[in-house]
VEXFINU-178136 format. One record per residue: residue in one letter; residue number from 1; x, y, z of N, C-alpha, C, O in turn. Coordinates in steps of 0.2 Angstrom, whole numbers, plus 2048, in hexadecimal, padded with zeros to 3 digits. Each point is the difference from the previous one (the first is absolute). Layout:
N
   res     n   nc1   nc2   nc3   cac1   cac2   cac3   cc1   cc2   cc3   oc1   oc2   oc3
     A   NUM     X     Y     Z      X      Y      Z     X     Y     Z     X     Y     Z
...
# end
This chain:
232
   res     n   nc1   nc2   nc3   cac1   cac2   cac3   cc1   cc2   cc3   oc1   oc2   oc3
     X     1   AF7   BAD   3A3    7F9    7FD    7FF   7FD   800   807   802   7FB   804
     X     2   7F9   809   7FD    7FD    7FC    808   7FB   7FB   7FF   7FD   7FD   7FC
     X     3   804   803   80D    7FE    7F8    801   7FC   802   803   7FF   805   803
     X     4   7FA   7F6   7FC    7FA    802    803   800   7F8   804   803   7FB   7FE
     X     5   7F8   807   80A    7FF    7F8    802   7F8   802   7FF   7FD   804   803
     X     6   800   7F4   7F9    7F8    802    801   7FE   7F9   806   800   7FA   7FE
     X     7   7FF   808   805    7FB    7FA    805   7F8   800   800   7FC   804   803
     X     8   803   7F6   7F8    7F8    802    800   7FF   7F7   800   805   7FE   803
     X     9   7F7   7FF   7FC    7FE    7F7    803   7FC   7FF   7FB   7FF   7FA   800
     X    10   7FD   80A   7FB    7FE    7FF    7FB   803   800   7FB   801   806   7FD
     X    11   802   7F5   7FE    804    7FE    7FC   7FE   805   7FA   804   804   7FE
     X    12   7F5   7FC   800    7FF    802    7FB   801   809   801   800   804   7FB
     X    13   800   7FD   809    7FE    808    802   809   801   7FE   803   803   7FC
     X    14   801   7F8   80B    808    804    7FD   802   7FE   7FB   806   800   801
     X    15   7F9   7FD   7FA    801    7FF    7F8   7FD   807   7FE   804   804   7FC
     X    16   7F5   7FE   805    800    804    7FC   808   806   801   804   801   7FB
     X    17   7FC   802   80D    803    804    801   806   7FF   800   803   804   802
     X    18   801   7F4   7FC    808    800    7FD   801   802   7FB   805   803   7FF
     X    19   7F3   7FB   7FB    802    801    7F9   7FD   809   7FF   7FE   802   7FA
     X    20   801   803   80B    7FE    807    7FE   807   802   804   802   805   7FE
     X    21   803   7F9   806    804    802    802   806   7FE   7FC   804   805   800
     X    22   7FD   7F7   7FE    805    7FD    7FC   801   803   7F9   806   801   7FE
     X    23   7F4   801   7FF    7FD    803    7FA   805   808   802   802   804   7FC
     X    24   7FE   7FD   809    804    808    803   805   801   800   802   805   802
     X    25   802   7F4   7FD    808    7FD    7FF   801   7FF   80B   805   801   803
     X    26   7F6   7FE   7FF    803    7FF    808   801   7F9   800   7FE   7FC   7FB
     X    27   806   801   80A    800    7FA    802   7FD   7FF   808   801   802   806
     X    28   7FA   7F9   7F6    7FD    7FD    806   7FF   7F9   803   800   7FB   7FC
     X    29   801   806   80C    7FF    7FB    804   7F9   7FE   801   7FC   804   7FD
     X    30   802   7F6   808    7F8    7FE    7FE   802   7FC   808   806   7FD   801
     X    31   7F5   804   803    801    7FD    806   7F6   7FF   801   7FC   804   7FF
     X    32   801   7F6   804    7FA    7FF    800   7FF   7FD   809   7FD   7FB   802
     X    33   807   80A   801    7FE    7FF    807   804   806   805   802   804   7FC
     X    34   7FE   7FE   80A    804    804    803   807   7FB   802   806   803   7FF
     X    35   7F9   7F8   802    806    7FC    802   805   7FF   7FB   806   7FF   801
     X    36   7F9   802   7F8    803    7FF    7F9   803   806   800   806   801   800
     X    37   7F4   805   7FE    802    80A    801   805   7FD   806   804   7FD   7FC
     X    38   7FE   803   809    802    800    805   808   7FD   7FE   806   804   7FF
     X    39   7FA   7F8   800    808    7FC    7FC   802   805   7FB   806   802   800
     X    40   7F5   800   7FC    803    802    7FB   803   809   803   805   802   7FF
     X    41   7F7   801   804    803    809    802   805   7FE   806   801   805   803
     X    42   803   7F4   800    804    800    803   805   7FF   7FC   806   801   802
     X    43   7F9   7FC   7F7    807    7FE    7FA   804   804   800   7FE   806   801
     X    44   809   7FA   7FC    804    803    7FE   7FF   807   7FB   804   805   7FF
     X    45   7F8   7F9   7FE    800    806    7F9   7F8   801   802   7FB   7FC   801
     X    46   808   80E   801    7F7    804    801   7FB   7FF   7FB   800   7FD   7FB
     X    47   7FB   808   808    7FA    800    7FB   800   808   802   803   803   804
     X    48   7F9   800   7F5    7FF    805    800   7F9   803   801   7FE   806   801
     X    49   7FD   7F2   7FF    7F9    804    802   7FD   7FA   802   802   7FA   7FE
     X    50   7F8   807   806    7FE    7F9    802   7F7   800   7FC   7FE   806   801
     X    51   7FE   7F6   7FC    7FB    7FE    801   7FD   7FD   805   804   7FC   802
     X    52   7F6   803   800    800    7FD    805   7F7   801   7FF   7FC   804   7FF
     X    53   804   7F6   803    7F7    7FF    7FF   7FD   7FE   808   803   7FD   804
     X    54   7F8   806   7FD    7FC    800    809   800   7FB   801   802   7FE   806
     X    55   7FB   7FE   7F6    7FE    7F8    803   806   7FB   7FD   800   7FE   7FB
     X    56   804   7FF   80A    805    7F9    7FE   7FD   7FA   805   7FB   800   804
     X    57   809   7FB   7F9    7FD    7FA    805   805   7FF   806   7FD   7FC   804
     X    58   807   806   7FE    803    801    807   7FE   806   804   7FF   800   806
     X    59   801   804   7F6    802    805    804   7F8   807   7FD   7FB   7FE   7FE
     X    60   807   809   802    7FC    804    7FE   805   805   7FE   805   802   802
     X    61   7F7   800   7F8    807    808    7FC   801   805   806   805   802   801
     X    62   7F7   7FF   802    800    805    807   806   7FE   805   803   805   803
     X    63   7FE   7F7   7FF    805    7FB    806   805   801   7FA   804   805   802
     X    64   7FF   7F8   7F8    804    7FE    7FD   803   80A   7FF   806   802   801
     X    65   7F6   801   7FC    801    805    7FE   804   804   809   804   804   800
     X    66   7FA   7FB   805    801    803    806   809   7FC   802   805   803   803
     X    67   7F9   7F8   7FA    809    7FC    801   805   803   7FE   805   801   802
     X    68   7F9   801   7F8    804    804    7F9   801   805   804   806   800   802
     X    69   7F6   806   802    801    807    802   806   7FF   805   804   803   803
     X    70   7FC   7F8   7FE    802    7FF    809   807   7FD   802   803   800   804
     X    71   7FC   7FC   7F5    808    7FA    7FF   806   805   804   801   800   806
     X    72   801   803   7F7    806    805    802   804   7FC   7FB   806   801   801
     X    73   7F9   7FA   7F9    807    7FD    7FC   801   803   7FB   803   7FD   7FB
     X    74   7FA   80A   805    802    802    7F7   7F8   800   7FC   7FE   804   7FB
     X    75   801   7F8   807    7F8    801    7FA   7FA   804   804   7FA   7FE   7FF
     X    76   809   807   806    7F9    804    805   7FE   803   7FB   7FB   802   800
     X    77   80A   801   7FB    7FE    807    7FC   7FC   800   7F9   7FD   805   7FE
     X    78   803   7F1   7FE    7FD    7FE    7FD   7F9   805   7FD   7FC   803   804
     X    79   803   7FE   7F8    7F9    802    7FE   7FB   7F9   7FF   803   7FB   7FE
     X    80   7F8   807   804    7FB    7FA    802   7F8   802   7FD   7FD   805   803
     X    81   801   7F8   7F8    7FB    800    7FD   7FD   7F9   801   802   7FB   7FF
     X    82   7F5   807   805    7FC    7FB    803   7FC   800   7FA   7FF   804   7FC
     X    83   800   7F4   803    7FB    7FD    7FB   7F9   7FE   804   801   7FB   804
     X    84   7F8   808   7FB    7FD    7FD    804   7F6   801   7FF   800   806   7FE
     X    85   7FB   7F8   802    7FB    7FE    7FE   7FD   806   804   7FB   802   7FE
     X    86   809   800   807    7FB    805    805   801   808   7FF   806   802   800
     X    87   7F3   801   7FD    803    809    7FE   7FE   802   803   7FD   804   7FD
     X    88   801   7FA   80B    7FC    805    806   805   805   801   805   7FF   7FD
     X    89   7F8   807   808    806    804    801   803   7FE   808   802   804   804
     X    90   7FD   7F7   7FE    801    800    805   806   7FA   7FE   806   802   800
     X    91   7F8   7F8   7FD    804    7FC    800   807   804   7FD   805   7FE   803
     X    92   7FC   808   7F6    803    801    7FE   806   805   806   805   7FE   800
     X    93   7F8   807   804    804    802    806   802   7FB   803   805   802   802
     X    94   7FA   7F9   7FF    803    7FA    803   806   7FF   7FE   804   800   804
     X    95   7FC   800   7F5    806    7FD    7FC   805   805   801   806   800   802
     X    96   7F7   805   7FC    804    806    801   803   804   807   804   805   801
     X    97   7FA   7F8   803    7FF    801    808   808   7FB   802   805   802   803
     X    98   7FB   7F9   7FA    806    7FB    801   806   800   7FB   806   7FE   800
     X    99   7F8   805   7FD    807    801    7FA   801   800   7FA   805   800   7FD
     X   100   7F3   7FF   800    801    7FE    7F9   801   807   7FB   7FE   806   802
     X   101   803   7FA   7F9    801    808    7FD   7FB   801   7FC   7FF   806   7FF
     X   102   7FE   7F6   7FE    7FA    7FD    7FB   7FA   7FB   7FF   7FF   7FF   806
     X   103   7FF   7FF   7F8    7FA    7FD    800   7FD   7FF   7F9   7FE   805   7FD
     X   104   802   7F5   800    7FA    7FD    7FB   7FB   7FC   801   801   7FB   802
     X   105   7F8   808   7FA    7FA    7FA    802   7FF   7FC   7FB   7FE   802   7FB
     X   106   802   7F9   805    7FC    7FA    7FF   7FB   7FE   7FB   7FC   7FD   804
     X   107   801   804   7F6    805    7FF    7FA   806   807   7FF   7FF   806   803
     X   108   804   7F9   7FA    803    806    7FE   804   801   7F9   7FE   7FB   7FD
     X   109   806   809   801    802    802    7FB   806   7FE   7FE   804   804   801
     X   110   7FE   7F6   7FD    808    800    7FF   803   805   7FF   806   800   804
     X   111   7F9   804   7F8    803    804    7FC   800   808   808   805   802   803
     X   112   7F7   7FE   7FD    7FF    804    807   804   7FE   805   804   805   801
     X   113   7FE   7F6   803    803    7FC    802   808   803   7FF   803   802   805
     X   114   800   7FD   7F4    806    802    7FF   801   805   801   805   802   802
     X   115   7F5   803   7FD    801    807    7FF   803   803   80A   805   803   802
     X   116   7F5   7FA   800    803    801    806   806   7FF   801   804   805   800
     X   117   7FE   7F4   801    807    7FE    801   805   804   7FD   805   801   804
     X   118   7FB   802   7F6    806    805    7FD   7FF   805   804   805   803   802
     X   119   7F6   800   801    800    806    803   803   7FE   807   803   805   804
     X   120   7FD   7F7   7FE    802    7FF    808   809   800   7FE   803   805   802
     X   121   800   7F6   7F9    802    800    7FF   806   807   7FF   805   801   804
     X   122   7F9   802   7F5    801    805    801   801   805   805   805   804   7FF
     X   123   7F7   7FE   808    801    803    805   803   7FC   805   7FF   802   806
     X   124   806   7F9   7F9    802    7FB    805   808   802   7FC   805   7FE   804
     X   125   7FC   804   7FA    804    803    7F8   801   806   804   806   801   803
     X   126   7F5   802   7FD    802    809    800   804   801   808   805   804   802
     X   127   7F6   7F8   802    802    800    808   806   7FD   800   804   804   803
     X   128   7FE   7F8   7FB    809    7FF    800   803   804   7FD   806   7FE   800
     X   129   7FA   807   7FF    805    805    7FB   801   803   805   7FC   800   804
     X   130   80B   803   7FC    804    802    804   7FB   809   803   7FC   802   7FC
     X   131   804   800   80A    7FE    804    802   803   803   805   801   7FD   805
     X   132   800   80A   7FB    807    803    806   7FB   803   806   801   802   806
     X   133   7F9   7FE   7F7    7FD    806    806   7FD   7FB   806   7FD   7FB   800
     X   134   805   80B   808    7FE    7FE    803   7FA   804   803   803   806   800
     X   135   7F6   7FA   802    7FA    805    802   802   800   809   800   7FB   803
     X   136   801   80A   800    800    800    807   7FC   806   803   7FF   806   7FE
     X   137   7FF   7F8   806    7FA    805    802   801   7FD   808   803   7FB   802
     X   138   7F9   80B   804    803    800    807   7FC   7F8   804   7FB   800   803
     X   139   809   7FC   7FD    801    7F9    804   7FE   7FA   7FA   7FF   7FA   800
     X   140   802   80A   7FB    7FD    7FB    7FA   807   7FE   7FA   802   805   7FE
     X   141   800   7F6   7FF    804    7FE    7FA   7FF   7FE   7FD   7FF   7FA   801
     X   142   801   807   7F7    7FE    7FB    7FC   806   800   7FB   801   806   7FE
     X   143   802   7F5   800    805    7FD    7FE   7FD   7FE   7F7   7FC   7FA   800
     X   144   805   809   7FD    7FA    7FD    7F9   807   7FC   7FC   7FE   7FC   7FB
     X   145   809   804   806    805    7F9    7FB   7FE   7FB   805   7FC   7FC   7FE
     X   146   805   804   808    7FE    7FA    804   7FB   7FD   803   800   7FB   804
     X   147   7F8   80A   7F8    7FC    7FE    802   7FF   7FF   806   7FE   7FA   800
     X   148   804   809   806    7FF    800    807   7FE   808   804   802   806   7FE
     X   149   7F9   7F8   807    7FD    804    802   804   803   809   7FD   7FB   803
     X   150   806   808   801    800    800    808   7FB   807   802   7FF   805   7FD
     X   151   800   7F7   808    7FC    805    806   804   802   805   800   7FD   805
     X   152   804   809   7FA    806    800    805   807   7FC   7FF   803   801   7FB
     X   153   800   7FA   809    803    7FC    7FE   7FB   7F5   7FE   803   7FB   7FF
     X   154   7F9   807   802    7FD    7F9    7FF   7FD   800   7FA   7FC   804   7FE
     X   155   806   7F7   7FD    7FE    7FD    7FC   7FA   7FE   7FE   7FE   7FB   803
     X   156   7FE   808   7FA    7F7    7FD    7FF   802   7FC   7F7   804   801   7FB
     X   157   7F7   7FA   806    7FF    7FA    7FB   7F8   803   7FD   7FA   800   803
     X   158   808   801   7F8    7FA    801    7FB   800   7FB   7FA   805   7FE   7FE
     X   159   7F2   801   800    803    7FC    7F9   801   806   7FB   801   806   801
     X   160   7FF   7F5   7F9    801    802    7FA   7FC   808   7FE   802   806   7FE
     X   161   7F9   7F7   803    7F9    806    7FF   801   805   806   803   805   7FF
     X   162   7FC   7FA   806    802    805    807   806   805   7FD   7FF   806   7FF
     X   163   80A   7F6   800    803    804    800   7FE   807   7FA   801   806   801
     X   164   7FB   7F6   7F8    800    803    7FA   7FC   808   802   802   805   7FE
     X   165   7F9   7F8   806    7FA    806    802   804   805   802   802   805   7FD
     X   166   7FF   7F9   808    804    803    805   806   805   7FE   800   806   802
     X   167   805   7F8   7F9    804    803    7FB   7FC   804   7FF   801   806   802
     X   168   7FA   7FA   7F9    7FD    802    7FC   7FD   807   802   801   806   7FD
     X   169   7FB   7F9   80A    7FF    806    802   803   805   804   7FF   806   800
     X   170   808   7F5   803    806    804    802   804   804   7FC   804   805   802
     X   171   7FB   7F9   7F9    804    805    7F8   7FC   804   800   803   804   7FD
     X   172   7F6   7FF   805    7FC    808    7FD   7FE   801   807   7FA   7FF   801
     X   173   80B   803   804    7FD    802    806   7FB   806   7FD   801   804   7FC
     X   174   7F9   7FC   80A    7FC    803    801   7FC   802   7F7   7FE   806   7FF
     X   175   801   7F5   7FE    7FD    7FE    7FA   7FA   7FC   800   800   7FA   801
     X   176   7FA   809   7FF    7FA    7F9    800   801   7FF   7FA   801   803   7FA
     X   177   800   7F5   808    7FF    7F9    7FD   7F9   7FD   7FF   7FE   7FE   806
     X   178   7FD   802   7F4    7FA    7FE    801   800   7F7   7FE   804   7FD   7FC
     X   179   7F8   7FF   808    802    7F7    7FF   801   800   7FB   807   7FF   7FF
     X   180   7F4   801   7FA    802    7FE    7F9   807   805   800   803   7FC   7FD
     X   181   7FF   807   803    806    804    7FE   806   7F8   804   803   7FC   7FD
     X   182   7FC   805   808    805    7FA    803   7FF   7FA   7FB   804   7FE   7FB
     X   183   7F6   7FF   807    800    7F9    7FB   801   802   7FA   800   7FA   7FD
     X   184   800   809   7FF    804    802    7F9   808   7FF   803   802   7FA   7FE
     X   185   801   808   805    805    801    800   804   7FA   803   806   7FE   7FE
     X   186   7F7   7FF   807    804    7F9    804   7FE   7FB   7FC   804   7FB   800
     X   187   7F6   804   7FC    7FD    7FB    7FE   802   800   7F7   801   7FC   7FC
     X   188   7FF   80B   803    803    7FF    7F8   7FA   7FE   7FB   800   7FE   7FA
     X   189   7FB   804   809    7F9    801    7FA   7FD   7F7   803   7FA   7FF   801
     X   190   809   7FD   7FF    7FE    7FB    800   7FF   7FC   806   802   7FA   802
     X   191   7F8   80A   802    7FD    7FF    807   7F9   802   7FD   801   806   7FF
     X   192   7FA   7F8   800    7FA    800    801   7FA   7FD   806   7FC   7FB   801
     X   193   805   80B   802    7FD    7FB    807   7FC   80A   802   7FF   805   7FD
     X   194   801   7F8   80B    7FE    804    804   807   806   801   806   7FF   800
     X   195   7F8   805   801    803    806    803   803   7FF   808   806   801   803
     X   196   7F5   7FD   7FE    800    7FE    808   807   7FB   804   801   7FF   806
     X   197   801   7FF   7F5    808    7FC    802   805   806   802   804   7FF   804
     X   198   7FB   806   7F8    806    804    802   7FF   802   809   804   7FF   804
     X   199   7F6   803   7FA    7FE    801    80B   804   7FA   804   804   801   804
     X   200   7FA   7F7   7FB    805    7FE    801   807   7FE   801   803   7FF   805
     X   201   800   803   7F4    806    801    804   803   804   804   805   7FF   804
     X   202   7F9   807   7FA    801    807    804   800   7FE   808   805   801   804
     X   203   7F3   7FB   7FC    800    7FE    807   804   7FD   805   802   802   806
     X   204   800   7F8   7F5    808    7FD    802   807   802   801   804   7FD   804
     X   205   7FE   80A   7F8    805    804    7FE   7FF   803   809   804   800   804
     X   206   7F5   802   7FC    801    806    807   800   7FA   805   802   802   805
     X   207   7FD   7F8   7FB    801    7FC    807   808   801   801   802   802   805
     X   208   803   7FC   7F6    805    801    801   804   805   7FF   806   7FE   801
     X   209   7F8   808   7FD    805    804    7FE   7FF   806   805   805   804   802
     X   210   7F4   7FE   800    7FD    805    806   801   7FD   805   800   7FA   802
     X   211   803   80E   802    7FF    7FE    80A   7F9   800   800   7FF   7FB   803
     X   212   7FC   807   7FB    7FA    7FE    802   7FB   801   7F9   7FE   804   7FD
     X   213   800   7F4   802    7FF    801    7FA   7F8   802   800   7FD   7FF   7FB
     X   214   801   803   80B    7F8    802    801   800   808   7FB   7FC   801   7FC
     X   215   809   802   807    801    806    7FF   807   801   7FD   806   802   803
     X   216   7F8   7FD   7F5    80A    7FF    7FC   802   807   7FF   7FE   805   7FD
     X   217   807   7FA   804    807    806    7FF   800   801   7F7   7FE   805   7FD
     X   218   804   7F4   800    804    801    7FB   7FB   7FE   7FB   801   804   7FB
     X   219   7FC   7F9   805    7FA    7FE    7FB   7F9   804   801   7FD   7FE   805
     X   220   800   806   7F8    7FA    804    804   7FA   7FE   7F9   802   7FF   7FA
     X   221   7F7   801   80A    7FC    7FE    7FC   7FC   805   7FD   7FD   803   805
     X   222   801   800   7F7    7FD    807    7FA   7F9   7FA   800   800   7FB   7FD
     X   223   7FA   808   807    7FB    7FF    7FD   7FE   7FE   7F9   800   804   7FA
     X   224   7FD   7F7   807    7FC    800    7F7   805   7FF   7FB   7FE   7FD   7FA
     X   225   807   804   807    808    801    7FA   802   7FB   800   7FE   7FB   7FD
     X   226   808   805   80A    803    7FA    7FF   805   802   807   7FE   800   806
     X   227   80A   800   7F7    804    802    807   806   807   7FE   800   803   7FB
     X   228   805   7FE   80B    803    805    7FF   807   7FE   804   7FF   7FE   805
     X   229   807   803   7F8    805    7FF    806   802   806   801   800   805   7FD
     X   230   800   7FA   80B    804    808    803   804   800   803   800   7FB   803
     X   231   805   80A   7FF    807    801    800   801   802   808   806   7FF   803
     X   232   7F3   802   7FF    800    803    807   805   7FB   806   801   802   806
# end
């Protein structure tokens, strides 16, 4: 049965979202602060997906969600859906800029809601399944069962979304990938936003994975489309 943790301060909102989660056979936690979330993602028995609302009274989803990426205890790899009133596109890279996988606005859809969370789920599912292949290419590794990345012999730390990308375009060298193609594919249909987050993380993929991410080796950019990995 997974275990979902929701942190929201609004009683009535995580009611609704226990009894649309619960209804899906999940078992849920309910935490109405960061310092409560906080107890609870150090306990003994994991969680499988976190909810997590922008506004708490200690703390903010943003800070709480940056602790989770960062912990190093086991729950960095969490999938993390933000609950939150703001559907700018700026506030939304934000979220997405620090580690969250997803994003819901303020009223929303219970039913919507769950639908997400089974798909996160489910690709949190598929990413564990055993996988033998390793992608190497000249000063580059990508390890896809242990989800790790080297630059020669150093180790690069990507998120969740970073490695997936990444993977992703390193599986069809020298393949234009156009955005919506990617976000269909990382995202699993259930991203409706801007396009423009992919550039994003791309961005961040090339600070750490490029000797010079001015001018990238391994990630190349196809006007107007989208990207290409290349082999050179």
């Amino acid at each position: 049965m997974p275990r979902i943790l929701v942190v929201e301060d609004d009683p009535a909102v995580s009611r609704v979202v226990e009894y649309a989660l619960e209804g899906e056979g999940m078992e849920v936690e309910a935490a109405s602060s960061g310092g409560e979330a906080t107890e609870l993602l150090e306990g003994e028995r994991p969680f499988d997906l976190v909810i997590l609302d922008w506004m708490l009274p200690d703390t903010d989803g943003l800070t709480l969600c940056r602790m989770i990426r960062s912990s190093g205890s086991g729950v960095e790899n969490v999938p993390i859906i933000m609950l939150t009133v703001r559907d700018d596109e700026t506030s939304i890279v934000v979220g997405l800029e620090i580690g969250a996988d997803d994003y819901v606005t303020k009223p929303f859809s219970p039913r919507e809601l769950a639908s997400r969370v089974r798909a996160h789920l489910r690709r949190r599912r598929a990413r564990s399944a055993p996988q033998s292949e390793t992608l190497k290419f000249d000063g580059l590794e990508i390890d896809l069962a242990r989800r790790r990345v080297f630059r020669g012999e150093e180790p690069i730390r990507l998120t969740n979304r970073e490695f997936e990308i990444l993977a992703f375009l390193a599986s069809r060298p020298g393949e234009v990938c156009d955005r919506e193609r990617i976000l269909r594919h990382i995202w699993g249909g259930s991203f409706y936003g801007e396009p423009r987050v992919v550039d994003v993380h791309v961005q961040h993929i090339r600070h750490k994975i490029e000797p010079d991410p001015e001018n990238p080796r391994y990630i190349q950019t196809v006007f107007g489309v989208g990207y290409r990995f290349t082999e050179r």
